[in-house]
Phi, psi and omega in degrees: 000358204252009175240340174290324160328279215288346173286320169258037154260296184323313197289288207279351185283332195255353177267312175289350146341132143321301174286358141303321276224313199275321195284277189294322163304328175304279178311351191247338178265336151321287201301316182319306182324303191290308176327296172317301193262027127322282185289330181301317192304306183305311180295346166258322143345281155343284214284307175284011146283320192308300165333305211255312192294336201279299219286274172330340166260319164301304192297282279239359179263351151244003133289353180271299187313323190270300190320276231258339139323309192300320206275334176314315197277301173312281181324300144310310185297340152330304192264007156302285148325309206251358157317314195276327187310313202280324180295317185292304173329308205269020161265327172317295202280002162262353176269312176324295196284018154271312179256034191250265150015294199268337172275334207275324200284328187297287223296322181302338160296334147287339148333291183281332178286332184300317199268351179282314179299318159330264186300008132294344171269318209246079292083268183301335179299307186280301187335290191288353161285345198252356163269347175276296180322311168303316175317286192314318154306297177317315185305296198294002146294321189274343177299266175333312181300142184273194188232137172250113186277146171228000000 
């Protein structure tokens, strides 16, 4: 027994060596590592799925973008055009109705002169009927009458 001894002090002197000691922080820093980068490989696996889908929706929300520039443009310079077509109209239709505006103040002013001539006639007109009318009473009283001689 006494050789059974000094073989586990040996055993246990040797298990507890520093350089076991270093030999399992080696293997346990080994294993961790390996641990570590199991997830890191999964966490960039992740991220560069993330990555190709992010990439692939940004391109395609910038051919969407350039598309919907192009027709944007085209659409303006469209109503651009046709901005400048409505303005020369509505200056045609604003010199029309200026000179709609200036026969409407003429005629009524021949208008109003016409009826000022008007009513100066038929004025003088019922005078000379009502003078005439009278002529006629007279006549016809001196007709009827007798004629008196002295």
């Amino acid at each position: 027994m006494r050789a059974a001894i000094p073989v586990l002090l040996l055993s246990s002197v040797l298990a507890d060596s520093p350089v076991d000691r270093v030999v399992t922080l080696l293997r346990e820093l080994k294993s961790k590592i390996e641990a570590d980068g199991t997830s890191e490989q999964a966490a960039y696996d992740k991220f560069q799925c993330w990555c190709e889908k992010t990439i692939g929706e940004t391109s395609k929300a910038i051919t969407d973008g350039k598309t919907s520039i192009e027709t944007l443009s085209e659409t303006i310079t469209g109503k651009k055009g046709e901005l400048g077509s409505l303005s020369a109209e509505l200056a045609h239709v604003k010199k029309s109705l200026a000179e709609n505006a200036k026969s409407q103040k003429d005629a009524l002013a021949m208008r109003e002169n016409q009826h000022r001539e008007y009513a100066q006639k038929k004025n003088e007109m019922e005078e000379a009927i009502g003078a005439l009318q009278n002529a006629i009473k007279v006549r016809y009283w001196k007709a009827r009458a007798p004629v008196l001689t002295f």
